[in-house]
N, C-alpha and C positions, 0 to 999 in steps of 0.2 A: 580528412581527419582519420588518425588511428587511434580507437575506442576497444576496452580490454572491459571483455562483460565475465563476473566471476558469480558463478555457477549458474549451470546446463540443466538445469528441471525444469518443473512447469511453466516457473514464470520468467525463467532464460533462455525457454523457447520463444515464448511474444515478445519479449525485449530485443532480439535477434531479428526476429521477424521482423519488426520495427524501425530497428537502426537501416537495416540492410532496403528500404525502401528508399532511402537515400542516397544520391549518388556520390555525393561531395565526400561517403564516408567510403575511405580508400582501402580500411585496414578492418578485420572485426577479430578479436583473439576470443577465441572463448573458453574460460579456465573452470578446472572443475579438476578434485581430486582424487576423481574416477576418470580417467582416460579415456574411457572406453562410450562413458556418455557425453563426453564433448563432441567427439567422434563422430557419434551419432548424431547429436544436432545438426554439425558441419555439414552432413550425409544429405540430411533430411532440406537444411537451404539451401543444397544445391547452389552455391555462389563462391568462387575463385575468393571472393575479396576473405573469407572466413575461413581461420585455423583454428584447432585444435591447441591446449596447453595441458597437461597436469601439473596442477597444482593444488598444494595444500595452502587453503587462506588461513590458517590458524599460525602461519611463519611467516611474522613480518617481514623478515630479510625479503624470502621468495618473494614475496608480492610486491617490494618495493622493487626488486630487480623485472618482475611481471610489466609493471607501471611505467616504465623508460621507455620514453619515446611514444608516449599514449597522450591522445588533447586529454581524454577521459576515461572513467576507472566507473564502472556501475555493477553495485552490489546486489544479488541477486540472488543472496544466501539469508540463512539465520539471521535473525536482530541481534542476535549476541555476540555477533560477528562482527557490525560494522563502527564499533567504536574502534576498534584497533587499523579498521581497513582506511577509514577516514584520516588516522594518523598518518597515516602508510602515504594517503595519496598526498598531503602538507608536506610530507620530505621530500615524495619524487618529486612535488610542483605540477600533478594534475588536477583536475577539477574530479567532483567526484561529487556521485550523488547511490543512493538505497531505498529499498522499500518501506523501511521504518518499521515503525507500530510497537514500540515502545517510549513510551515517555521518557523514561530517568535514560536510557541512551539517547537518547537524540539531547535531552538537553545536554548532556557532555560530549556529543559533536557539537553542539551550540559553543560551547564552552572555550573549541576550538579557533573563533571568531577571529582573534586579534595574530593566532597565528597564520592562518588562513590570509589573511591581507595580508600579514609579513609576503610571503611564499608566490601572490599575487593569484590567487587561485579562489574558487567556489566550493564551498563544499553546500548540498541542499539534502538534507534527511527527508523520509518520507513522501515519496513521488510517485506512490502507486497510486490505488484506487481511493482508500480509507482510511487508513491519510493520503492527503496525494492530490487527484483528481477533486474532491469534496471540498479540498479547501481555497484551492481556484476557483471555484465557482461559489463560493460560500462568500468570495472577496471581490469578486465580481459583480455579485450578487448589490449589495452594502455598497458598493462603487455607482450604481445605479438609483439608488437610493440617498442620495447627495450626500454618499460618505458618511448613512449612518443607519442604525436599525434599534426598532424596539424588539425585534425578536429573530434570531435567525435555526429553522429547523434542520437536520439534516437526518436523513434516514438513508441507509444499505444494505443491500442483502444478495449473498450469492447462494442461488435454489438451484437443486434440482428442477427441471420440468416436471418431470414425475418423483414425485414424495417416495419414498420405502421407508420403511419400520427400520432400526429402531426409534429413531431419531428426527427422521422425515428432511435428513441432511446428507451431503457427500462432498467429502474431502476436495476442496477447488485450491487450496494454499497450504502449505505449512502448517502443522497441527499444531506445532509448539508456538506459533501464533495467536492461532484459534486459542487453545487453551489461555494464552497470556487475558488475549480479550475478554475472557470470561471473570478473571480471576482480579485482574488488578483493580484498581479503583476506576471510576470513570471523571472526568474535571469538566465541568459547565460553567457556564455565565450567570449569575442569578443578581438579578438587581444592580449589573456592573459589574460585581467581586467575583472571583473563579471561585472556585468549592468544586469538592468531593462528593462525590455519592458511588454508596457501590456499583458493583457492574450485577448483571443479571436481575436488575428492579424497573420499577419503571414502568410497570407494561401498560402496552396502548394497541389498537386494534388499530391496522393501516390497510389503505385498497389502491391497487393500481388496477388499469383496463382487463378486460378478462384474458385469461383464466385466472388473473391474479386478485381479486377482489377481498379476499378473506386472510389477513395475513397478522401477524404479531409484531410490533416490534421493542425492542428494551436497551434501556443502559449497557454499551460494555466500553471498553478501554482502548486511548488511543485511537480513536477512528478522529476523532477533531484536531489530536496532538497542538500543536503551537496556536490553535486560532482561539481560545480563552484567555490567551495571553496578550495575542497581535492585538486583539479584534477588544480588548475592555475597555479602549477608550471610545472606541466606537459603537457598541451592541451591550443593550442591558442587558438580554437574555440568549443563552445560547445553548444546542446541548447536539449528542451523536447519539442516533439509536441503531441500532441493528435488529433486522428484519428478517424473521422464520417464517415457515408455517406454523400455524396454530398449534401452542401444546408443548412444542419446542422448551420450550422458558421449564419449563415446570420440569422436565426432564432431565436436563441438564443441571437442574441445581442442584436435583435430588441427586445426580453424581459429583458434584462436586461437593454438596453436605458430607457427601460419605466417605472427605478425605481422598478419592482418587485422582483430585490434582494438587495433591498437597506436593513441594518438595523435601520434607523432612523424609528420610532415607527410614523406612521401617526391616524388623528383621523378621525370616519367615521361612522354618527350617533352616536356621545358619545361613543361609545368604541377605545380604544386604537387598532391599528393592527399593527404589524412590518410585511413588507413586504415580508420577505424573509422567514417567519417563515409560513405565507399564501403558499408562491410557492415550501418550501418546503412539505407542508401539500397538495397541488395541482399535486406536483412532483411524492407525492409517491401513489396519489390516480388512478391520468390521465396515470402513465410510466409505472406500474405495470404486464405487460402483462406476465408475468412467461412463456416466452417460449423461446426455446432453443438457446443459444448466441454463441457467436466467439468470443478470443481475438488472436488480430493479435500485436506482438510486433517485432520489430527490432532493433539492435542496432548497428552501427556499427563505423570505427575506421577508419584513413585514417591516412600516412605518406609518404609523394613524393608519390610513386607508388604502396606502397604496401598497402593494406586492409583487414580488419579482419571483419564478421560481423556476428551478432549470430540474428537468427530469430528462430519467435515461433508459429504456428497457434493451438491452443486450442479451443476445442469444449464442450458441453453438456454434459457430463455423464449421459447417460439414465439408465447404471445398479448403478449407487449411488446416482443418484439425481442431484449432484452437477454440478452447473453451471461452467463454462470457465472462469468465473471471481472470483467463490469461488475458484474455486482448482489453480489459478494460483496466486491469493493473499495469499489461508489461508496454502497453501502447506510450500513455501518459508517462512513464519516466523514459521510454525510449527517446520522445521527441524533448523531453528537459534536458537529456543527452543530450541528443543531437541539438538543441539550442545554446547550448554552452558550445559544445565543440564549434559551431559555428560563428560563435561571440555576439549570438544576440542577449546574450544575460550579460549583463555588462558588470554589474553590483560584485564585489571579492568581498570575501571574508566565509562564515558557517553562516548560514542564512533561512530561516524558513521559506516556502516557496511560494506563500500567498506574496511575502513581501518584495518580492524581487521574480518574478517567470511573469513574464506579460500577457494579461489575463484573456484577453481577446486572441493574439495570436495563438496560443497553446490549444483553446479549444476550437478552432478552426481549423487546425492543424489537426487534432483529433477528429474531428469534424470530415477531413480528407482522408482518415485513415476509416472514415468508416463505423463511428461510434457517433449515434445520430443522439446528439444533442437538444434534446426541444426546450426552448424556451418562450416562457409567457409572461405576461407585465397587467396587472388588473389594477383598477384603479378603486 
């Protein structure tokens, strides 16, 4: 199969990484419209099957000309990007899937549905970690539970090992993500019905094994994406929290009280600034500390008495580089890839992935790749 992964950063590395574990995948293009970091990627996998493209995703032309002759098209860029790429891939007639973590764009890839079956194609939003990973086992979870749950929790977080000031945080993905999560609303389950509640509330005190014992975690956005919706005829209660260290929460709001992720364009000496475009331009310069991270996820499932809960502690790859937060995002939609490319998704049309990626194979699969999955079942 020949698979065109578009953009070459952090998490275009593990997704590369990923695909290229497979032999069946013949082709890997990897676009990006810096040349020069495609390059480098290609450099660094050392594998014949992997080229180089510049390309700019923001021209549909280019990308649909990108996408000829590809089983599959994986997005690897901005969320603001992939409503248009999603279209792109329903013309050429590839399958295609993205990191997600915007709500109001993945429901207009949903939206996509009926053209999507026309075209005979898959489109799946959302196939990283947070969304992604959390809602396969969140459905897997409920699956084990005879198809129902009075409550299902989900908690994530990507740490630094070691905490630094200001923040006691460092830049593992896209900032204008980050920031998204903070900012939009968050959608739970509550008594069956979805509902809103802001993001950054919430707080709860969470512990995993040591040295993780002492940890925060609160409302933000998009980490559950589609399962409020899949999951209300089946789960009264539902909800996504995101996990800091201690203090976190209170710092962060007090930057975002104060307007610096606002989008409204302020002026400041005759120049225009948007606020959010500053703190994400301040995010990636102050967070950047490249040293070796944790993510700690949980998910778990409750009905009367009995309980299912899958947990995950991920670290640094010091023999590949790859951070805790690449290999545990770009792994999970690599092999959604390479599942589609290899026609084990069978289901066409715009699809969420709890409802269609087969829950056992993918985490076994991840499972092989190295992200030790624990799961436990109490009665």
């Amino acid at each position: 199969m020949r698979i065109l992964l578009l953009g070459a950063g952090m998490m275009g590395r593990a997704i590369a990484y990923g695909l290229l574990r497979h032999g069946e995948v013949t082709g890997l293009i990897i676009a990006d419209r810096e040349r020069k970091r495609a390059e480098a990627l290609v450099e660094w996998l050392g594998d014949r099957r992997a080229a180089p493209l510049r390309l700019d995703v923001s021209a549909p032309r280019a990308v649909r000309e990108a996408m000829e002759g590809c089983t599959v098209a994986v997005s690897a860029v901005p969320y603001f990007l992939n409503l248009t790429l999603a279209q792109a891939a329903v013309e050429a007639r590839v399958h295609f899937c993205d990191l997600g973590g915007n709500p109001e764009i993945v429901a207009k890839e949903l939206g996509l549905n009926e053209k999507a079956k026309a075209a005979g194609v898959t489109l799946i939003p959302d196939c990283g970690l947070a969304p992604g990973l959390v809602n396969v086992l969140a459905a897997a979870a409920v699956d084990e539970l005879d198809g129902g749950a009075d409550a299902v929790r989900i908690r994530v977080g990507g740490l630094p090992q070691r905490p630094r000031p200001p923040l006691d945080y460092q830049i593992v993905f896209s900032p204008y993500g980050l920031i998204n999560e903070y900012m939009e609303a968050a959608t739970i389950l509550r008594d069956g019905k979805p509902e809103t509640v802001p993001s950054l509330t919430g707080l709860e005190e969470i512990s995993f094994s040591p040295p993780y014992e002492h940890l925060e975690a609160f409302h933000t956005a998009g980490g559950s994406s589609t399962l409020p919706m899949t999951m209300r005829t089946r789960v009264k209660n539902l909800d996504y929290k995101t996990i800091r260290y201690p203090g976190h929460l209170e710092k962060v709001k007090a930057i975002a009280d104060l307007g610096f992720f606002d989008l409204e364009p302020r002026t400041v000496d005759g120049a225009e600034v948007v606020p959010r475009e500053l703190a994400v331009r301040l995010f990636q310069e102050k967070l950047s500390f490249n040293e070796p991270d944790v993510v700690l996820l949980r998910v778990s499932a409750h009905r009367e008495s009995r309980a299912v809960r899958y947990e995950l502690i991920d670290r640094y790859d010091a023999r590949t580089g790859l951070s805790a937060m690449m290999r545990t995002t770009g792994f999970p939609i690599a092999e959604v890839a390479y599942m589609l490319g290899a026609g084990e998704i069978t289901s066409r049309g715009a699809l969420p992935q709890e409802t269609c990626v087969p829950h056992g194979e993918l985490i076994d699969r991840l499972t092989s790749d190295g992200l030790e999955i624990e799961r436990t079942v109490s009665e």
